[in-house]
PyMOL Python script that loads the backbone (N, CA, C, O; Angstrom):
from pymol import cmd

cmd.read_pdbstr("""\
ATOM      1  N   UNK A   1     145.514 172.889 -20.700  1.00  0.00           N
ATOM      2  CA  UNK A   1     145.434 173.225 -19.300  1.00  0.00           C
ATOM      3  C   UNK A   1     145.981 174.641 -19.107  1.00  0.00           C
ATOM      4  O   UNK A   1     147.008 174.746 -19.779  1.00  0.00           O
ATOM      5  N   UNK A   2     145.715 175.694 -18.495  1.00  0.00           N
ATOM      6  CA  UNK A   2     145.804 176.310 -17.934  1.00  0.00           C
ATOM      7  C   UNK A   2     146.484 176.638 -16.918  1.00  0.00           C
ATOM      8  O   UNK A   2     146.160 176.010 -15.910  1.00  0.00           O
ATOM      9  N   UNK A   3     147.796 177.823 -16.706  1.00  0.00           N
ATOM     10  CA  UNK A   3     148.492 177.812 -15.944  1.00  0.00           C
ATOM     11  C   UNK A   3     148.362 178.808 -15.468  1.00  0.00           C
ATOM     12  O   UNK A   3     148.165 179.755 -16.231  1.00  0.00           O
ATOM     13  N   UNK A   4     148.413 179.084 -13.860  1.00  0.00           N
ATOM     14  CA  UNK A   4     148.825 180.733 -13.220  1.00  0.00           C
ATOM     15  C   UNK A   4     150.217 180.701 -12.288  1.00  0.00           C
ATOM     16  O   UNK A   4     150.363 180.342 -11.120  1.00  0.00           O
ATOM     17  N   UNK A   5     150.965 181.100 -13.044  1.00  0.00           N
ATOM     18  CA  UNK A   5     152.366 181.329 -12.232  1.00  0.00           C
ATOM     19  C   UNK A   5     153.254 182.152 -11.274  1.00  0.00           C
ATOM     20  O   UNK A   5     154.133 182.850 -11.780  1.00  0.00           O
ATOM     21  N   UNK A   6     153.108 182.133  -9.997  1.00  0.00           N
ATOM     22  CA  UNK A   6     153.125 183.064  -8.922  1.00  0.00           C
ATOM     23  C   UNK A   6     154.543 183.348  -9.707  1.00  0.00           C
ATOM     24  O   UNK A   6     155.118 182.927 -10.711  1.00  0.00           O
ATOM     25  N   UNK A   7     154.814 184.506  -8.448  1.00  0.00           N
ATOM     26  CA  UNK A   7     156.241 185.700  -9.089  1.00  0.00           C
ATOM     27  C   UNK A   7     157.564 183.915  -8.351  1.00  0.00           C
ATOM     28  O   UNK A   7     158.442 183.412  -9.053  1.00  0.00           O
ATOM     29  N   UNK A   8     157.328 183.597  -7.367  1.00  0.00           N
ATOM     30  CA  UNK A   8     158.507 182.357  -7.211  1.00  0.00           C
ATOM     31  C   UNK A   8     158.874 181.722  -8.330  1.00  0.00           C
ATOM     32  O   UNK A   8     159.961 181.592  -8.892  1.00  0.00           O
ATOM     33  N   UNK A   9     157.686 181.311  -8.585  1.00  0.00           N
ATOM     34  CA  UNK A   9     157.582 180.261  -9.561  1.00  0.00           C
ATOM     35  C   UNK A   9     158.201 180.444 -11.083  1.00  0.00           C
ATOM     36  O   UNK A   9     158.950 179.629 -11.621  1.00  0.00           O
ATOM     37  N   UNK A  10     157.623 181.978 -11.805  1.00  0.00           N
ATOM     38  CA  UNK A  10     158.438 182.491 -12.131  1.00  0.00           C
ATOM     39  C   UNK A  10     159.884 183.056 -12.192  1.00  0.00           C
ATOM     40  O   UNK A  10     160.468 183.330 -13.241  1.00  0.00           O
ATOM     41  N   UNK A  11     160.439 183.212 -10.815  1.00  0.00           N
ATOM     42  CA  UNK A  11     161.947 183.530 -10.733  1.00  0.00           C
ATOM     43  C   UNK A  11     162.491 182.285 -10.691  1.00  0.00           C
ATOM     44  O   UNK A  11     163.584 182.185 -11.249  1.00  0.00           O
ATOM     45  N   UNK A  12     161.953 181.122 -10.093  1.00  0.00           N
ATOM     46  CA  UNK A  12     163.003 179.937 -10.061  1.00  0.00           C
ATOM     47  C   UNK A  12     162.872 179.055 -11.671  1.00  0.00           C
ATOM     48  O   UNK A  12     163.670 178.188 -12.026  1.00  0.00           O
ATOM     49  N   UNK A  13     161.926 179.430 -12.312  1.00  0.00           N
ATOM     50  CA  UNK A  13     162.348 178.790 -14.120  1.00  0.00           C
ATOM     51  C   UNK A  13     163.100 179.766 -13.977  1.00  0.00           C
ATOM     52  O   UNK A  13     164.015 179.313 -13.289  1.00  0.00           O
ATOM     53  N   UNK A  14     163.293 180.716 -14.160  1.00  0.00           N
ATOM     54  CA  UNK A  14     164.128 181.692 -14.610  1.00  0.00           C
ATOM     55  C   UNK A  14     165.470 181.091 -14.455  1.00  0.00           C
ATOM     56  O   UNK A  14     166.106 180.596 -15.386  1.00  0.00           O
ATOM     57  N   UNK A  15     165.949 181.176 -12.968  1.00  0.00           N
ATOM     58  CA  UNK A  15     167.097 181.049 -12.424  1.00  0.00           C
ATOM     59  C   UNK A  15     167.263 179.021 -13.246  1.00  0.00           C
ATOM     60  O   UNK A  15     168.353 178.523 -13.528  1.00  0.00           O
ATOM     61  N   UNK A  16     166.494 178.610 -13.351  1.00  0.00           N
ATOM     62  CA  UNK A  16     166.490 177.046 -13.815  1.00  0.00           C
ATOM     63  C   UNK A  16     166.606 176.908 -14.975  1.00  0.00           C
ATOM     64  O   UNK A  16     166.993 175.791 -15.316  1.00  0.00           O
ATOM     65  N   UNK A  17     166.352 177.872 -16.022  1.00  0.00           N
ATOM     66  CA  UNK A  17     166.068 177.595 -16.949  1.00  0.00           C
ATOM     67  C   UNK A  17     165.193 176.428 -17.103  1.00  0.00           C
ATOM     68  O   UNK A  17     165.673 175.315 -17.317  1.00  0.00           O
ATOM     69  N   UNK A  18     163.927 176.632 -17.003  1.00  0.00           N
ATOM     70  CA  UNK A  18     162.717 175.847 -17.328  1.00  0.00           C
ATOM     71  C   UNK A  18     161.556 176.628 -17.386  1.00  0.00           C
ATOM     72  O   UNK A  18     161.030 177.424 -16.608  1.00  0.00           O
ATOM     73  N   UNK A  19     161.183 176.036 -18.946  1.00  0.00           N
ATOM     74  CA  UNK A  19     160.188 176.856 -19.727  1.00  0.00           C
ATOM     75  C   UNK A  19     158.309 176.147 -19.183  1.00  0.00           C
ATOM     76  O   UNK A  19     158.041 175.131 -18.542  1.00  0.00           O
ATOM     77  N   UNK A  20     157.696 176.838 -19.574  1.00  0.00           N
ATOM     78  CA  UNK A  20     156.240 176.661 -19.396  1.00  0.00           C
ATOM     79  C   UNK A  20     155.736 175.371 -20.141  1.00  0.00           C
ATOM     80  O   UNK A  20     154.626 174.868 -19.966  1.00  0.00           O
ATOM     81  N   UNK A  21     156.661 174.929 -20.958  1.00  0.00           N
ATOM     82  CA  UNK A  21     156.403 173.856 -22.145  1.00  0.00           C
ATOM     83  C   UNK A  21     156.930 172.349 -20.683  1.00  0.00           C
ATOM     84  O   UNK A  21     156.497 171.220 -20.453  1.00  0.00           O
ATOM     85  N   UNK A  22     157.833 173.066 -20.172  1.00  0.00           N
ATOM     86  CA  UNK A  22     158.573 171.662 -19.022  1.00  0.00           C
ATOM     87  C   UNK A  22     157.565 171.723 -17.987  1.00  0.00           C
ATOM     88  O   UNK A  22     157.440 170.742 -17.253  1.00  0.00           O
ATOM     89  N   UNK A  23     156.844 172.715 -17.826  1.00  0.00           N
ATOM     90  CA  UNK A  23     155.778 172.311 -16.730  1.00  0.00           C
ATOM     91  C   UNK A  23     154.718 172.064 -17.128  1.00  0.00           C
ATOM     92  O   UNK A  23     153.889 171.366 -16.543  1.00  0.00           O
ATOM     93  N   UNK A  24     154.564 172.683 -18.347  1.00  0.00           N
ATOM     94  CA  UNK A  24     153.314 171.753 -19.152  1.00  0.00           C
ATOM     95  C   UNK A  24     153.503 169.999 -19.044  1.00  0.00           C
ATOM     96  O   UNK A  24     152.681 169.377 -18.370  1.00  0.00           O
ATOM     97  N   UNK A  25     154.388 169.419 -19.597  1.00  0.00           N
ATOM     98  CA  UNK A  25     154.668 168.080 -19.775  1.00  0.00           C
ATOM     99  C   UNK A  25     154.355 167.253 -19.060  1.00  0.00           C
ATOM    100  O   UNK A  25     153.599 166.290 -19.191  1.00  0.00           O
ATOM    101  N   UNK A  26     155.288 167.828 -17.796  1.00  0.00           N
ATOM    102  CA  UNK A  26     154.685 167.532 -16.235  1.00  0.00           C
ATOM    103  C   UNK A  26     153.394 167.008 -15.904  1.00  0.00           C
ATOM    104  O   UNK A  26     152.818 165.933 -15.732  1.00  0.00           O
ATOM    105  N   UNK A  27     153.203 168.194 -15.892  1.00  0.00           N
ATOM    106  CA  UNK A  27     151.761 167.795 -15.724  1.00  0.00           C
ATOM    107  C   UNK A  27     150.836 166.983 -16.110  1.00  0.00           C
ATOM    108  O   UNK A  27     149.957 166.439 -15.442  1.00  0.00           O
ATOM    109  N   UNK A  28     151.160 166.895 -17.675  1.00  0.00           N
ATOM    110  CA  UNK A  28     150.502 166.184 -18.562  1.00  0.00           C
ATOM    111  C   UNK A  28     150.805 164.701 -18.340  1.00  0.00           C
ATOM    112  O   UNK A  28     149.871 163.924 -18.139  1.00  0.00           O
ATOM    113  N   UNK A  29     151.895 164.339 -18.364  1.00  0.00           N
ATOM    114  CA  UNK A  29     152.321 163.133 -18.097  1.00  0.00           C
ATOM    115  C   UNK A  29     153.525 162.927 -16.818  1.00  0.00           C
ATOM    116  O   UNK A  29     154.754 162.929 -16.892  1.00  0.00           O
ATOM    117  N   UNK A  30     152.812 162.794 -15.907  1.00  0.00           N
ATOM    118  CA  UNK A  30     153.719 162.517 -14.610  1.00  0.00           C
ATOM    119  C   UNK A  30     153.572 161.357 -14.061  1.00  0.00           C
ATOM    120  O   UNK A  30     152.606 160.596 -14.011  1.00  0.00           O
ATOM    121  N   UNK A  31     155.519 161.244 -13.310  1.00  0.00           N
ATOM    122  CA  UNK A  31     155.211 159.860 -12.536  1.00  0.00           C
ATOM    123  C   UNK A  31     155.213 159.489 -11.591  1.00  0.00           C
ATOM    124  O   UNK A  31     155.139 158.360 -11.108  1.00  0.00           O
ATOM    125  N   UNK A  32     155.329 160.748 -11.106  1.00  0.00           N
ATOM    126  CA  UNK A  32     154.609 160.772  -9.358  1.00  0.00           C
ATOM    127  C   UNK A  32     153.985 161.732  -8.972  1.00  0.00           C
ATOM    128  O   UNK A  32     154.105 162.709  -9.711  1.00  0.00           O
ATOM    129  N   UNK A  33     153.346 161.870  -8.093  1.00  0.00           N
ATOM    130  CA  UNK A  33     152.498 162.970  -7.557  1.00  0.00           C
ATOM    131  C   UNK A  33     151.949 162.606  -6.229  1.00  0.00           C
ATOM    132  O   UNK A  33     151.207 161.644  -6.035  1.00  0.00           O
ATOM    133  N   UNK A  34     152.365 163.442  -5.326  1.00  0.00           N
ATOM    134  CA  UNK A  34     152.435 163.348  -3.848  1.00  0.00           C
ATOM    135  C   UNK A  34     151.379 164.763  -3.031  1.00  0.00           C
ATOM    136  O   UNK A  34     151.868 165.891  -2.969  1.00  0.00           O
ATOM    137  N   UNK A  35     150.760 164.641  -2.787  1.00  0.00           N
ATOM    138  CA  UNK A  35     149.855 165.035  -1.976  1.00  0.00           C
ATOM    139  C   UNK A  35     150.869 165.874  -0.480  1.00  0.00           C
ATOM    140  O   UNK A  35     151.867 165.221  -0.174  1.00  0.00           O
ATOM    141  N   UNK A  36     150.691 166.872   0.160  1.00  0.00           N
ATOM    142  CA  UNK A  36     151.026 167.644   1.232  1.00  0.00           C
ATOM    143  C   UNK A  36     150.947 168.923   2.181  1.00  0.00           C
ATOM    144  O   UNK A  36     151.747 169.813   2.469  1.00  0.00           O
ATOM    145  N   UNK A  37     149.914 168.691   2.465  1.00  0.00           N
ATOM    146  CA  UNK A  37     149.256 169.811   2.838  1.00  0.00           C
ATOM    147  C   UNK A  37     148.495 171.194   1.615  1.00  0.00           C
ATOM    148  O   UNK A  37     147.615 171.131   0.756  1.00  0.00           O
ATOM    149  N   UNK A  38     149.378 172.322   2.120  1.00  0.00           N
ATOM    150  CA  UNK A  38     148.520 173.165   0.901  1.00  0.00           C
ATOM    151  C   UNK A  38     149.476 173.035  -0.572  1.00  0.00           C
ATOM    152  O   UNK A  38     149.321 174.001  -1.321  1.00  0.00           O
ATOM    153  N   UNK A  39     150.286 172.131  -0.991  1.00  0.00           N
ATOM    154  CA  UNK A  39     150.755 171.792  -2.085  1.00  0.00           C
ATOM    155  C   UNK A  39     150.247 170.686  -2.587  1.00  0.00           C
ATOM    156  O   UNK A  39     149.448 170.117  -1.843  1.00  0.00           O
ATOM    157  N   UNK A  40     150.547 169.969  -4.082  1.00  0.00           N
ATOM    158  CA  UNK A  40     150.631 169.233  -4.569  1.00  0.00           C
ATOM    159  C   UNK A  40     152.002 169.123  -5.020  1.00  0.00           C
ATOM    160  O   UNK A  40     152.434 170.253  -5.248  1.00  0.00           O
ATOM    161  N   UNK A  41     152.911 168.168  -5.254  1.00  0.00           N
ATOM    162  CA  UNK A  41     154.391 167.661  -5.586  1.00  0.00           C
ATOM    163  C   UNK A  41     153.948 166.853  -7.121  1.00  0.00           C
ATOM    164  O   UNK A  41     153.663 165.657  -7.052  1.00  0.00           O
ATOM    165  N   UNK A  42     153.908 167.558  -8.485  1.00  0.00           N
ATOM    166  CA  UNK A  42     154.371 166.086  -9.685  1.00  0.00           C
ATOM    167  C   UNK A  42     155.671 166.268  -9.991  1.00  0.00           C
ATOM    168  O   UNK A  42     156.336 167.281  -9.774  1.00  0.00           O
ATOM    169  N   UNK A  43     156.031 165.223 -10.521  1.00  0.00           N
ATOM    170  CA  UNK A  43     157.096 164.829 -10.833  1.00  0.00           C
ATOM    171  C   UNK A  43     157.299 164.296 -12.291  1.00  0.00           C
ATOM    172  O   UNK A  43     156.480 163.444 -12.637  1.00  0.00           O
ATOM    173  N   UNK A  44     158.081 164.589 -13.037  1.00  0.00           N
ATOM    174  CA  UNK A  44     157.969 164.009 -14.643  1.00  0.00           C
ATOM    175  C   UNK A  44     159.011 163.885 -15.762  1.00  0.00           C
ATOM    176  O   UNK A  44     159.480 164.949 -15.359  1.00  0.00           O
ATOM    177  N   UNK A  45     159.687 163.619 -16.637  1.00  0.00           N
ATOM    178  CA  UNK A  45     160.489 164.311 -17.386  1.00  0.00           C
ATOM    179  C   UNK A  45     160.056 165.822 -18.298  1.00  0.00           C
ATOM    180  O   UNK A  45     159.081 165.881 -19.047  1.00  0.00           O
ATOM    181  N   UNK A  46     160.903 166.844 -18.066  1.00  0.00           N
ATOM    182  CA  UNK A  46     160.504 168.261 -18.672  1.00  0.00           C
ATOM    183  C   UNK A  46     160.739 167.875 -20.377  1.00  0.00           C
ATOM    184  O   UNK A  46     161.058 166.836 -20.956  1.00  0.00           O
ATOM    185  N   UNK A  47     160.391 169.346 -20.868  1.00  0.00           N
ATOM    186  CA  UNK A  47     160.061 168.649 -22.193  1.00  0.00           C
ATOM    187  C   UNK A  47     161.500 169.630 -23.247  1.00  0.00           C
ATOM    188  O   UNK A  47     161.486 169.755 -24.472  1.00  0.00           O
ATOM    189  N   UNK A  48     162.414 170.093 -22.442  1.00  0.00           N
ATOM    190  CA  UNK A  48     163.547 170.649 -22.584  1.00  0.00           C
ATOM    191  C   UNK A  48     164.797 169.906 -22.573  1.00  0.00           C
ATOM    192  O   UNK A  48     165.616 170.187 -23.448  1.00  0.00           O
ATOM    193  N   UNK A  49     165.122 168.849 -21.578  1.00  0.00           N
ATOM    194  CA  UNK A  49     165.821 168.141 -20.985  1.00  0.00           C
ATOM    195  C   UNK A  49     165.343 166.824 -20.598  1.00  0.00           C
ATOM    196  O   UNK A  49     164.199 166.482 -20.298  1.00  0.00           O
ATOM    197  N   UNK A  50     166.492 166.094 -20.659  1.00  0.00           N
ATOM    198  CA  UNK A  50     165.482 164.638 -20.140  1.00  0.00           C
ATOM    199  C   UNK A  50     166.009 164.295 -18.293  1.00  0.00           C
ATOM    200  O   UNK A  50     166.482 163.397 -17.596  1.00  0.00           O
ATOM    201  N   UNK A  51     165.697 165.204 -18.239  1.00  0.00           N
ATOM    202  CA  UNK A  51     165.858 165.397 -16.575  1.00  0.00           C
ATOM    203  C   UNK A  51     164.504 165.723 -15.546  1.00  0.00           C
ATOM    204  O   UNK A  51     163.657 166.597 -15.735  1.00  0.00           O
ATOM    205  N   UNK A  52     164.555 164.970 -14.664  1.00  0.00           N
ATOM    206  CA  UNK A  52     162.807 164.593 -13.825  1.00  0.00           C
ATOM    207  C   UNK A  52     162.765 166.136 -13.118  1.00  0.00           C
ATOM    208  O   UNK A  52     163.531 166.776 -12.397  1.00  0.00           O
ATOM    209  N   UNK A  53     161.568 166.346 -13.673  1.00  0.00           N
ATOM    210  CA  UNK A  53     161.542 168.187 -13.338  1.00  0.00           C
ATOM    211  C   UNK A  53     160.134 168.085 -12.053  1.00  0.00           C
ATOM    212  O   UNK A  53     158.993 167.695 -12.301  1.00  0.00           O
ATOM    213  N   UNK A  54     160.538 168.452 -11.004  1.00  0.00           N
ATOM    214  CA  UNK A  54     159.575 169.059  -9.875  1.00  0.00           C
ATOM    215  C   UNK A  54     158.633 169.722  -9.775  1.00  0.00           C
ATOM    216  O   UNK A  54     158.926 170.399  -8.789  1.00  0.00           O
ATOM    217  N   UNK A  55     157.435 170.114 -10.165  1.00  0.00           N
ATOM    218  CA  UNK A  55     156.368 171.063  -9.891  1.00  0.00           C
ATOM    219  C   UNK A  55     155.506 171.275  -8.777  1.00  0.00           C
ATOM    220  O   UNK A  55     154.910 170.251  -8.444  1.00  0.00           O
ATOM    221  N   UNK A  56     155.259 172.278  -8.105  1.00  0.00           N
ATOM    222  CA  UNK A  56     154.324 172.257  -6.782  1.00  0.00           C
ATOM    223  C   UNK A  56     153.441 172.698  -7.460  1.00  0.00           C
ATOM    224  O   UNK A  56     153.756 173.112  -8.575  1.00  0.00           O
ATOM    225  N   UNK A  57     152.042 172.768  -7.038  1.00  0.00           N
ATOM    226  CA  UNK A  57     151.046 173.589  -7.359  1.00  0.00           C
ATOM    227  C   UNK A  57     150.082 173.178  -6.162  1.00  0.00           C
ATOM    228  O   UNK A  57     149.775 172.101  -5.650  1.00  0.00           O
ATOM    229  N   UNK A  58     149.632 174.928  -5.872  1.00  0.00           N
ATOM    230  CA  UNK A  58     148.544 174.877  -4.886  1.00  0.00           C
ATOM    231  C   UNK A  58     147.493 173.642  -4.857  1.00  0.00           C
ATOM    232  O   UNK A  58     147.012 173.088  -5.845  1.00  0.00           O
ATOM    233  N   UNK A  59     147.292 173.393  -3.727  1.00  0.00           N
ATOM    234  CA  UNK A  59     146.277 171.486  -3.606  1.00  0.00           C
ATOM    235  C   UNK A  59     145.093 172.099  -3.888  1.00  0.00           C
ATOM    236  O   UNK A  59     144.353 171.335  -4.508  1.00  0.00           O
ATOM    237  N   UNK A  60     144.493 173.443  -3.629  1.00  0.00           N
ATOM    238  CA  UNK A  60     142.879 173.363  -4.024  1.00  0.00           C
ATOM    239  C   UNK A  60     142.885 173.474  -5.552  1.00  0.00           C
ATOM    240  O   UNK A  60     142.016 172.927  -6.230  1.00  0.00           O
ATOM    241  N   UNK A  61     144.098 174.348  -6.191  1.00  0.00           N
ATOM    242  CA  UNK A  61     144.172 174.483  -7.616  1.00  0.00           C
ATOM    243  C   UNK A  61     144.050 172.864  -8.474  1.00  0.00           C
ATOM    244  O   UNK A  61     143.851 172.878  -9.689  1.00  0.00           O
ATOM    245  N   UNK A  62     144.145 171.925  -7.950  1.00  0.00           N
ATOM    246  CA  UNK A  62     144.530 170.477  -8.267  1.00  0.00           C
ATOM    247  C   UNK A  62     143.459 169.538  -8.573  1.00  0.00           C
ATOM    248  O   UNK A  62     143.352 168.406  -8.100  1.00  0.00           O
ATOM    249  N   UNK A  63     142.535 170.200  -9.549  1.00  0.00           N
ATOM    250  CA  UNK A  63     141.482 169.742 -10.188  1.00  0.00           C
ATOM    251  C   UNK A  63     141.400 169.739 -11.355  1.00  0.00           C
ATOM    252  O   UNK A  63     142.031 170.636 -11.914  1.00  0.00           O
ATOM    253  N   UNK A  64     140.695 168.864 -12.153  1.00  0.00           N
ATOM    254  CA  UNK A  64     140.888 168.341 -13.894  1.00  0.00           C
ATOM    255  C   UNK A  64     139.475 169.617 -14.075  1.00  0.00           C
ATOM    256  O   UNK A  64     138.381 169.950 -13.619  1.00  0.00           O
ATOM    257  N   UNK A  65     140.567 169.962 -15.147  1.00  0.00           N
ATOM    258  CA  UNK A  65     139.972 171.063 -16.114  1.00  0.00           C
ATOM    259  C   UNK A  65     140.209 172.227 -15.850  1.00  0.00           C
ATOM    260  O   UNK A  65     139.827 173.075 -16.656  1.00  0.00           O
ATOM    261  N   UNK A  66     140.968 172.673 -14.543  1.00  0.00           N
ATOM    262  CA  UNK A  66     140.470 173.851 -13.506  1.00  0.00           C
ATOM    263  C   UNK A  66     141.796 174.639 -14.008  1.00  0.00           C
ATOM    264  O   UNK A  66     142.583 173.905 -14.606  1.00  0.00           O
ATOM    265  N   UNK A  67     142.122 175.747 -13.903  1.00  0.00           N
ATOM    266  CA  UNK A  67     143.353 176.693 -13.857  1.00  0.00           C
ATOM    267  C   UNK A  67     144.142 175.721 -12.911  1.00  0.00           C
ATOM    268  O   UNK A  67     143.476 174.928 -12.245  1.00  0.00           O
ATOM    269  N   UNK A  68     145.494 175.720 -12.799  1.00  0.00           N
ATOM    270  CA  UNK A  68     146.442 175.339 -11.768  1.00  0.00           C
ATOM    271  C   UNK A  68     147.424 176.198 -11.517  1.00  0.00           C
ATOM    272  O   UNK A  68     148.033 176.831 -12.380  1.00  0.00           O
ATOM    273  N   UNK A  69     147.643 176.258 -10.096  1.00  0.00           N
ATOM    274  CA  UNK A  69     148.426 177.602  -9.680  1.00  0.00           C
ATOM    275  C   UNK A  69     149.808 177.075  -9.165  1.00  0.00           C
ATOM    276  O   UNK A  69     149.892 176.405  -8.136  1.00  0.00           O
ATOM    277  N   UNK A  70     150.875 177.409  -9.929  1.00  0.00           N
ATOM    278  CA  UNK A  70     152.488 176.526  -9.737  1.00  0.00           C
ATOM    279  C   UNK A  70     153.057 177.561  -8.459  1.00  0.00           C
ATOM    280  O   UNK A  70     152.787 178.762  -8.429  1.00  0.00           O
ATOM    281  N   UNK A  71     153.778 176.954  -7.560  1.00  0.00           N
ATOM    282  CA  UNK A  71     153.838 177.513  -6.559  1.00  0.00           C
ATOM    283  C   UNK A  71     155.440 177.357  -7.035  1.00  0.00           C
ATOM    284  O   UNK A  71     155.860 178.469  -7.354  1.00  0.00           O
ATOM    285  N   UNK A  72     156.388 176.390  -7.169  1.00  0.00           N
ATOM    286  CA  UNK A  72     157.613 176.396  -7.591  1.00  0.00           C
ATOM    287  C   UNK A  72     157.863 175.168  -8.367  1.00  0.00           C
ATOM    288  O   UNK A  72     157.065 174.257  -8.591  1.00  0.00           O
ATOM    289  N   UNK A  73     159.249 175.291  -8.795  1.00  0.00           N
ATOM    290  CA  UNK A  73     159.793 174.452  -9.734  1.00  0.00           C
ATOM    291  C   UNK A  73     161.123 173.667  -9.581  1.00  0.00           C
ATOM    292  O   UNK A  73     161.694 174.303  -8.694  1.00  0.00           O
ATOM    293  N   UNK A  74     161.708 172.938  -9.837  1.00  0.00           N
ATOM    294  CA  UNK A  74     163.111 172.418  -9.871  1.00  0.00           C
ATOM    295  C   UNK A  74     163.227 171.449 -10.213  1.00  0.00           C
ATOM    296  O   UNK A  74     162.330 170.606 -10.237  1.00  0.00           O
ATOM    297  N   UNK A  75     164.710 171.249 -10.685  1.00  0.00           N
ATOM    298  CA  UNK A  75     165.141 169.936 -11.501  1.00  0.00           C
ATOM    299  C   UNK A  75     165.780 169.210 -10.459  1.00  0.00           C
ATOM    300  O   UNK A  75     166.341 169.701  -9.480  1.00  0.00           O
ATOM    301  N   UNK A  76     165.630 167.750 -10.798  1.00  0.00           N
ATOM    302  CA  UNK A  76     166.057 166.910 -10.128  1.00  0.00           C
ATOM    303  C   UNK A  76     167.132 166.835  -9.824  1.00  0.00           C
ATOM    304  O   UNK A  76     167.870 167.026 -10.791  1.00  0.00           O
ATOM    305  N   UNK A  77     167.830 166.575  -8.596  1.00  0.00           N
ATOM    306  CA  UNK A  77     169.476 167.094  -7.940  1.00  0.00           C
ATOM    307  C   UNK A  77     170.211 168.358  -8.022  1.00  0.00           C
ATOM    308  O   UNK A  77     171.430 168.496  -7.914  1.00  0.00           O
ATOM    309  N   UNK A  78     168.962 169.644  -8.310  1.00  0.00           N
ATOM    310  CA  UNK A  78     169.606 170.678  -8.560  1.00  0.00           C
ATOM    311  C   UNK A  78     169.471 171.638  -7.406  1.00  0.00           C
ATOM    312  O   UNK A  78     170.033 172.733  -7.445  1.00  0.00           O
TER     313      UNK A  78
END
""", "prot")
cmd.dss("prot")
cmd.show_as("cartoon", "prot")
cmd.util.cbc("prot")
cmd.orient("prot")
């Protein structure tokens, strides 16, 4: 899959320390995913930590096969 990572999205792994491999995972195997206007919300364990890592990504980006565009990131209770 294919990722495009706005400059947020980028500064908050940064500041999180969470790599492209933890939003890969995500994605790949998530256990929730919530629908909200112009976002999508998954939810998953990252593949760094065994801590349930947050991903937004734009809702039109939110198609199988398609590029997906991560809008932000965060770890659970952080």
């Amino acid at each position: 899959m294919r990722l495009i990572l706005t400059t947020h999205a980028r500064e908050r792994m940064s500041e999180r320390n969470i790599t492209e491999d933890d939003v890969n995972k995500v994605l790949a195997g998530y256990v929730e995913r919530v629908e909200g206007g112009a976002s999508v919300r998954y939810k998953g364990v990252g593949a760094t930590r065994n801590v349930m890592l947050k991903v937004w990504i734009v809702a039109k980006s939110d198609i199988p096969g398609k590029v997906k565009v991560v809008k932000s990131v965060a770890w659970e209770g952080e």
